[in-house]
C-alpha positions in Angstrom: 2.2 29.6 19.0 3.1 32.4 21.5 1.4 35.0 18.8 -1.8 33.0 18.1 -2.5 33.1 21.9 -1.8 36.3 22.2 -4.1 37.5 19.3 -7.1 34.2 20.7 -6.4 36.3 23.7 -6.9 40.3 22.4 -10.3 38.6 20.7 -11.8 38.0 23.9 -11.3 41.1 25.8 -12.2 42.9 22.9 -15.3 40.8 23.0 -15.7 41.7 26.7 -15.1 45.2 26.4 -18.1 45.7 23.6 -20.3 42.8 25.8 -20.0 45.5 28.8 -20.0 49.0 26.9 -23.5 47.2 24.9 -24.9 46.3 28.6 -24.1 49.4 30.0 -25.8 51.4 26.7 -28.7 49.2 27.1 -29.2 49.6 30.8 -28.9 53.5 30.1 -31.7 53.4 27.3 -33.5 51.3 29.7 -33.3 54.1 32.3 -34.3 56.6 30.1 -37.6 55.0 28.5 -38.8 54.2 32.5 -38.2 58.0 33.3 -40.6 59.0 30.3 -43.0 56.2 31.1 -43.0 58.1 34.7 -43.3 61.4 33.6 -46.0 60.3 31.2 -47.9 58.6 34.0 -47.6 61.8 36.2 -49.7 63.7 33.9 -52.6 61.5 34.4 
């Protein structure tokens, strides 16, 4: 019982730690594509 929880338990965080390092590589790609967006609308 004790193991299974533990393991139920590992899942999640593992789960939470890809959720956050998949938000945080989105936000970054985000960031990037407004700063060539900007660039590009400078040269206009």
């Amino acid at each position: 019982m004790f193991a299974t929880l533990t393991v139920l338990a590992a899942l999640i965080s593992g789960m939470f730690v890809l959720t956050i390092a998949s938000t945080v590589t989105a936000l970054r790609r985000e960031r990037d594509e407004l700063k060539a967006m900007m660039s590009r609308r400078e040269l206009f």
